[in-house]
C-alpha positions as CSV (number, residue, x, y, z in Angstrom):
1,X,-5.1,138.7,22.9
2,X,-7.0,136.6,25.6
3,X,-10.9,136.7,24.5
4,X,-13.5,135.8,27.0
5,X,-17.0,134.2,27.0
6,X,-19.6,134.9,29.4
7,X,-21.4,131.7,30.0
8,X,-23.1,132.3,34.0
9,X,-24.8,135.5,35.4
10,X,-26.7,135.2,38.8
11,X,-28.0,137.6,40.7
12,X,-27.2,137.6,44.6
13,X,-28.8,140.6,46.8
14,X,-28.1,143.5,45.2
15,X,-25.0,142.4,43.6
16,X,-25.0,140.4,40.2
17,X,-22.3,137.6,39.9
18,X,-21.0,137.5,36.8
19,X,-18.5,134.8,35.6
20,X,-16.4,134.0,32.4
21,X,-13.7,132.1,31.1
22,X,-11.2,132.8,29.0
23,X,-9.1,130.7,26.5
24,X,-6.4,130.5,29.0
25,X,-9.0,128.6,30.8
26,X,-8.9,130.8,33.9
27,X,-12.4,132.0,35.3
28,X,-12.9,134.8,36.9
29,X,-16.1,136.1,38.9
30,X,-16.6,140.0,39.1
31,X,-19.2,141.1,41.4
32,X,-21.0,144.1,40.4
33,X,-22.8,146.5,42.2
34,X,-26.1,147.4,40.2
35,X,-26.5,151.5,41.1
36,X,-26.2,150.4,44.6
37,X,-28.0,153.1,47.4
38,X,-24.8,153.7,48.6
39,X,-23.4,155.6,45.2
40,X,-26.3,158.5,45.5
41,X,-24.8,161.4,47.0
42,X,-26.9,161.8,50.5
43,X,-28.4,158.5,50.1
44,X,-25.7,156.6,51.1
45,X,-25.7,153.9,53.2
46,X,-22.8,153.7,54.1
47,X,-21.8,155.2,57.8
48,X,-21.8,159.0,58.4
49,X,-17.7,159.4,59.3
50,X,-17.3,160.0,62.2
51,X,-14.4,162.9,61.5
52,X,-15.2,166.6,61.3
53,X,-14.6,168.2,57.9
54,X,-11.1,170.3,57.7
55,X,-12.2,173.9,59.0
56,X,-10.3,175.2,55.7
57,X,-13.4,173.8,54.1
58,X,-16.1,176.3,55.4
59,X,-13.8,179.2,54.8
60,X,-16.3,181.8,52.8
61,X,-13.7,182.2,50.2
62,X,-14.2,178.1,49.3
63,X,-17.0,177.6,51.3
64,X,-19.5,175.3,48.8
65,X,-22.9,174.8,49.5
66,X,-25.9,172.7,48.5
67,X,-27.4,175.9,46.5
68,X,-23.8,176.6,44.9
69,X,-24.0,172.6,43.8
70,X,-27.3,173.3,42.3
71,X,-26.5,176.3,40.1
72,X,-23.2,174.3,39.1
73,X,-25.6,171.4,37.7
74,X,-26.8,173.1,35.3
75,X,-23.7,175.6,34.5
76,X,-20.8,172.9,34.1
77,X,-23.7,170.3,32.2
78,X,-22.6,168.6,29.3
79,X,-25.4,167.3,28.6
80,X,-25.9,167.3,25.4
81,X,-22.4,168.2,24.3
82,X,-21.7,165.3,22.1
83,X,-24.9,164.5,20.9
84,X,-28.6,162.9,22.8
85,X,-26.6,159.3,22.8
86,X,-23.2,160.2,24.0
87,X,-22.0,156.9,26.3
88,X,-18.4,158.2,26.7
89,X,-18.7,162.0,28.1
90,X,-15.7,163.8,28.5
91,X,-13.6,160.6,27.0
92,X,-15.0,162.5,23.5
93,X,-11.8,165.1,24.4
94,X,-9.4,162.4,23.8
95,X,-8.9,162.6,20.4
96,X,-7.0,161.7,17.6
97,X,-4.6,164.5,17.7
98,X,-4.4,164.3,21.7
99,X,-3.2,160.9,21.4
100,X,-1.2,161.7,18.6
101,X,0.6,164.1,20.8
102,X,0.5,162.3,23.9
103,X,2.8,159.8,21.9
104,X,5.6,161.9,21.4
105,X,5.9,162.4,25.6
106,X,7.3,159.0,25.1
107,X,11.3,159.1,25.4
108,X,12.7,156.6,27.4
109,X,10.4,153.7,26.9
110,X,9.9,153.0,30.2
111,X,6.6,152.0,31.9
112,X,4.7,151.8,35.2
113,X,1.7,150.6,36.3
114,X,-1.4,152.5,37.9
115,X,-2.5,149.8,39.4
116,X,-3.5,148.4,42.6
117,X,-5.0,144.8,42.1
118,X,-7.6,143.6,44.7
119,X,-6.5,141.4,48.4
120,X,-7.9,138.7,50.5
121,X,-6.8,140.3,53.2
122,X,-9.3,140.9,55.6
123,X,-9.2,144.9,56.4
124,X,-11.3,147.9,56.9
125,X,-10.2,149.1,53.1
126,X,-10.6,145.3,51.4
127,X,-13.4,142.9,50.6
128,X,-15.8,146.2,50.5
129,X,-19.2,145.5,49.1
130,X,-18.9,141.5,48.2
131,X,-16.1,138.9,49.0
132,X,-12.9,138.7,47.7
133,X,-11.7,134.9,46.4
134,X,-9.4,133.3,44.8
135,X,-9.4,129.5,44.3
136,X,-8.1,126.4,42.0
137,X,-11.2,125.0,40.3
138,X,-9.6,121.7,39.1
139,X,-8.8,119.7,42.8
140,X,-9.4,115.6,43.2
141,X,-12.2,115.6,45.8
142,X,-10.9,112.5,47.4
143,X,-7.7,113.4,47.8
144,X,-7.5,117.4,47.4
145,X,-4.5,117.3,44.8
146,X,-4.7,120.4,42.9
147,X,-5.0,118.5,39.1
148,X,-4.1,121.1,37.0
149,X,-3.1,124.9,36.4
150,X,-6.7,126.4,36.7
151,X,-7.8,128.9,38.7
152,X,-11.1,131.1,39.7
153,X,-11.6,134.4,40.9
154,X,-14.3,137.0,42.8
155,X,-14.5,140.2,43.7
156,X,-15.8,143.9,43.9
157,X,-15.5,146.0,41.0
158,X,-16.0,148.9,43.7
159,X,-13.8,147.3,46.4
160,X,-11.6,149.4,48.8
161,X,-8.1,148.5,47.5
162,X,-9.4,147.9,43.4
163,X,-7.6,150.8,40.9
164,X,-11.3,151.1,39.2
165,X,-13.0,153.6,36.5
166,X,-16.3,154.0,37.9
167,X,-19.0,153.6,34.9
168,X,-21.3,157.0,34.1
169,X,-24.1,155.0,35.0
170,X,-22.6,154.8,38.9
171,X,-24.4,158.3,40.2
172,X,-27.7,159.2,39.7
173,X,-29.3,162.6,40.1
174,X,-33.5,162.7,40.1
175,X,-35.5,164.3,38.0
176,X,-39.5,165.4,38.3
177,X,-39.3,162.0,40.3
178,X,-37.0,160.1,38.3
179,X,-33.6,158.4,38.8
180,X,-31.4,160.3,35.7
181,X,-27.7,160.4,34.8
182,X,-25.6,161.6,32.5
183,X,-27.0,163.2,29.7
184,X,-30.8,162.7,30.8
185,X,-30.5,159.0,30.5
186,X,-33.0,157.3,32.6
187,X,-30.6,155.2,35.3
188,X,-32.3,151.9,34.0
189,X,-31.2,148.7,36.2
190,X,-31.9,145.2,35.8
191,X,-30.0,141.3,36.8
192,X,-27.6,142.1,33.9
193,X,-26.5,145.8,34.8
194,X,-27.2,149.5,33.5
195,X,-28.6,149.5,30.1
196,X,-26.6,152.8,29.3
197,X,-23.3,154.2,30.0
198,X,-22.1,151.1,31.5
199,X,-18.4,150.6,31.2
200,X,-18.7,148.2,28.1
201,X,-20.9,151.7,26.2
202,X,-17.0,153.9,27.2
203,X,-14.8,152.9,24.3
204,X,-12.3,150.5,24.0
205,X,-9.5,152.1,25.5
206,X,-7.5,155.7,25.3
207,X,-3.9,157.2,24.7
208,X,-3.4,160.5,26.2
209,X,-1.5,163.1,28.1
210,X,-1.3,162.1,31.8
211,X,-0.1,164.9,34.0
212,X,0.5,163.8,38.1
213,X,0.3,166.6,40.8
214,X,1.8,165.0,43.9
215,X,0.7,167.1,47.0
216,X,3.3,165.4,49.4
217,X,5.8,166.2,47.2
218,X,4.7,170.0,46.9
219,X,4.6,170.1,51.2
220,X,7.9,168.1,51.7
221,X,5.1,165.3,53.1
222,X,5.2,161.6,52.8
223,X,1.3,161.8,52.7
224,X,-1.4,164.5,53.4
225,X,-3.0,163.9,56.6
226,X,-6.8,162.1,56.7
227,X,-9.4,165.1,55.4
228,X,-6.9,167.3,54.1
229,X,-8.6,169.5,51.2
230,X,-7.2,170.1,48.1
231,X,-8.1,173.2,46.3
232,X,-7.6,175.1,42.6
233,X,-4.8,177.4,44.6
234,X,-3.0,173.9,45.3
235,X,-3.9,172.5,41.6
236,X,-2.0,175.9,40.0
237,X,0.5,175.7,42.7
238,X,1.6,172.6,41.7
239,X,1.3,173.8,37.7
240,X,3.5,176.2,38.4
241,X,5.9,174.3,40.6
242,X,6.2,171.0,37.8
243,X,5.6,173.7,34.6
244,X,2.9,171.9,33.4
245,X,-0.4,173.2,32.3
246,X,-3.4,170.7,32.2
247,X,-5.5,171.0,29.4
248,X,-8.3,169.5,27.3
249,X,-8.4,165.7,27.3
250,X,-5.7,165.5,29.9
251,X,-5.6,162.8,32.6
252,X,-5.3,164.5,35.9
253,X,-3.7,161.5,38.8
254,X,-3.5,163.7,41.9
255,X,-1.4,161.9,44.8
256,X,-2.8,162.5,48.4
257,X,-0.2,159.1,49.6
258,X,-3.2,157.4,50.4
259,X,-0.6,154.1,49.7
260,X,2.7,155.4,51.5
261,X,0.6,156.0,54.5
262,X,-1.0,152.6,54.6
263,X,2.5,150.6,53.6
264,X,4.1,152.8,56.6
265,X,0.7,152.3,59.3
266,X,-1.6,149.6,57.8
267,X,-5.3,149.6,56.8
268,X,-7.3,153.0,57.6
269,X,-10.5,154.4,56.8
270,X,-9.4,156.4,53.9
271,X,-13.1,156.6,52.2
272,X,-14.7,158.3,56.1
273,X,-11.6,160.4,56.4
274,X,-9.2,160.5,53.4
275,X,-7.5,163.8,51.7
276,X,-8.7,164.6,48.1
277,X,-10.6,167.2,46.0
278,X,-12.5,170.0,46.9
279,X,-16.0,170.4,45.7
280,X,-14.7,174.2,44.7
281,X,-12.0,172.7,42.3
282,X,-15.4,170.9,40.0
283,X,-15.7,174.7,37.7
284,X,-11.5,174.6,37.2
285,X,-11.8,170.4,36.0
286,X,-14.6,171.5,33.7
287,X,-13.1,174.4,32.2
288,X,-9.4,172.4,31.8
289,X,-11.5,169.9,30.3
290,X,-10.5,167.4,32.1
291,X,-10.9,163.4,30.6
292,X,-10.6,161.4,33.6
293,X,-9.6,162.1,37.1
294,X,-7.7,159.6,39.1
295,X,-6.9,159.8,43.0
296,X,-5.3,157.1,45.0
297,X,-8.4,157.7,47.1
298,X,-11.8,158.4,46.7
299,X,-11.4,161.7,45.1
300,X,-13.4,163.6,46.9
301,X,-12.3,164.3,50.5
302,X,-14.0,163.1,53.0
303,X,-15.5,164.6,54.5
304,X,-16.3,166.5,51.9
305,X,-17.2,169.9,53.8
306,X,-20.4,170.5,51.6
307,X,-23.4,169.9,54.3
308,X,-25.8,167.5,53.0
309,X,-23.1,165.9,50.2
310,X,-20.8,163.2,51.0
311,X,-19.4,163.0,47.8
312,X,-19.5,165.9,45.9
313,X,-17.0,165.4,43.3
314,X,-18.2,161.9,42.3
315,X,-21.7,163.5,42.3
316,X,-20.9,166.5,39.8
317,X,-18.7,164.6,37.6
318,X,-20.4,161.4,36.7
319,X,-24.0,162.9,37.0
320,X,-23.6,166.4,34.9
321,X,-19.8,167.1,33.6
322,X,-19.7,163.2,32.2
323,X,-16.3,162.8,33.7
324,X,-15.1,159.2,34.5
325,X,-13.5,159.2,38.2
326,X,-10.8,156.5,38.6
327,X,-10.9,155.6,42.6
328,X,-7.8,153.9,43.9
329,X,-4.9,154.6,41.5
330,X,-1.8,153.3,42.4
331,X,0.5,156.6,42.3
332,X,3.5,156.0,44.2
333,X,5.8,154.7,41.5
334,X,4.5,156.8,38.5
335,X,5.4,159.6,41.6
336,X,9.4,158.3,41.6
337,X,9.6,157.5,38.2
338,X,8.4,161.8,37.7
339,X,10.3,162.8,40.3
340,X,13.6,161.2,39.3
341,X,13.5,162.9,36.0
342,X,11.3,165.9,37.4
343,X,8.8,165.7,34.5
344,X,5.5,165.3,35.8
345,X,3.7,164.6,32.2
346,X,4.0,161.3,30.3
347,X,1.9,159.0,28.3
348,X,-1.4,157.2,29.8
349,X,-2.7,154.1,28.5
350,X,-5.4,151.7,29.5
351,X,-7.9,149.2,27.6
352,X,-11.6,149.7,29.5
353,X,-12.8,146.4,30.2
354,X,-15.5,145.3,28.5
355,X,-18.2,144.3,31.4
356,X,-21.3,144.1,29.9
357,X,-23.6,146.4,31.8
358,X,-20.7,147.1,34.2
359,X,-20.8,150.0,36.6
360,X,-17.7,150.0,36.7
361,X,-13.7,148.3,35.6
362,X,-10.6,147.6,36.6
363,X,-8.3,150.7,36.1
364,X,-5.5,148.7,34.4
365,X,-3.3,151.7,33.1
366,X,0.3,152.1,32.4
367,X,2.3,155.7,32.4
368,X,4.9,155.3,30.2
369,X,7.6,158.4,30.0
């Protein structure tokens, strides 16, 4: 096991630099956004997107509102739930049993990763939010021989193309005038990070039932087009199609082809214009009891439809249902792997970095069937 020690934090804008080595002698930098504006449902800063929402979306039948997203706040809360110092939300539903079970999915032995690693490539989905760099740390200045095998690295723990479990501490809802999140914490921010439900405060890791719901696959699609909605009719669809149910402490990975699209046509604005979730699916993940939801997105789709909320599902789930969002999963080879033995539930493991005051981690998961 490679253990590392933290020996530099700086702070640099509203990012804090964090850097460690390990005993592998490699260093690596993580940049970490600290509850940055752009995280806070309509106080983004980020650019409005250009794109109108899918029409679908302000059909009365799904139509959600900011009223609707009010009354939901307090109906699908699990505040509370486990306890006034829960740090791990709706992780609590993985439990011994579930893993126990998730275990005996395993048949074949053979794994894939959920991962998409960070690029230096300069595009409109990389480098989002702080530099991405990658350099040997050991070079003669004279003559600029590389002297040995070590290496450095930066980048953002939110960045575009980064498979990343967003921290509860990442959204923020306010209070009688107060920044709060998940179960009433105060969203308390310094140099060194959130002082609760930062990624380090979510466990060590899980083992549990993963269950993919590929939409292209469903439509005969290589991807869903940009701002194509998903909702609960398509989530049950696709249950009944794969004869799966998903169920308390489940991992739900829902496939838009976010990464077939860009392999086939190169860098696009998936987070202004991206297929995803529905803010009308957030009562059906909450009463599955959903663990963690992973999209090869954003999640949400953008835009979202819900006047006033860019980000709806991020929004609900991190602030009130205490559900950890995975942005950016890798999905297309967990999708062959399922759809070569046409068994769309397997194992899901991942160790949750330990960032210490993190708002987030790399998402480095395997699904093994």
């Amino acid at each position: 096991m490679v253990q590392m020690k933290v020996f530099m934090i700086t702070k640099v804008s509203s990012m804090m630099r964090l850097t460690a080595i390990s005993t592998a002698g490699v260093a690596f930098t993580l940049w970490i956004a600290l509850g940055s504006a752009y995280a806070q449902g309509t106080q983004g800063v980020l650019p409005p997107s250009v794109r109108s929402p899918h029409p679908s979306t302000q059909n009365p039948a799904v139509l959600v509102t900011l009223e609707k997203l009010k009354q939901w706040e307090s109906e699908l809360s699990n505040w509370g739930r486990w306890g006034p110092r829960d740090q791990r939300g709706t992780l609590n539903l993985i439990t011994p049993s579930k893993t126990r079970a998730a275990a005996e999915l395993v048949t074949e032995g053979v794994s894939v990763s959920l991962a998409h690693f960070v690029s230096e490539e300069e595009a409109i989905d990389s480098q989002t939010f702080a530099p991405t760099e990658h350099w040997m740390t050991n070079i003669d200045p004279d003559t600029g021989e590389v002297l040995f095998a070590l290496d450095a690295m930066s980048f953002s723990l939110h960045d575009g193309q980064l498979s990343h479990m967003d921290a509860l501490c990442h959204y923020r809802t306010e209070r009688n005038g107060e920044k709060v999140i998940f179960n009433g914490y105060p969203q308390n921010l310094d140099e060194h990070g959130c002082k609760d439900l930062a990624i380090d405060r979510m466990g060590p890791g899980y083992v549990t039932r993963g269950i993919l719901v590929d939409m292209p696959l469903l439509r005969g699609l290589d991807w869903l087009e940009p701002s194509t909605p998903i909702y609960v009719s398509d989530l049950e669809d696709w249950e009944e199609f794969a004869g799966v149910t998903v169920g308390s402490g489940d991992v739900l990975l829902v496939r838009t082809g976010r990464w077939a699209k860009r392999e086939q046509e190169g860098p696009w604005d998936y987070g202004g214009g991206g297929a995803g979730l529905h803010a009308s699916v957030l009562p059906w993940l909450s009463q599955r009891g959903v663990a963690v939801l992973v999209g090869d997105a954003v999640n949400d789709v953008q835009p979202s439809g819900v006047e006033g909320m860019r980000r709806p599902i991020h929004q609900l789930t991190q602030v009130f249902i205490g559900l950890p969002l995975v942005d950016n999963g890798y999905l297309e080879d967990v999708a062959k792997e399922a759809n070569q033995r046409q068994r769309w539930e397997f194992m899901v493991s991942w160790q949750i970095t330990s960032i210490p005051g993190g708002t987030a981690g790399p998402f480095n998961a395997l699904a093994t069937f």
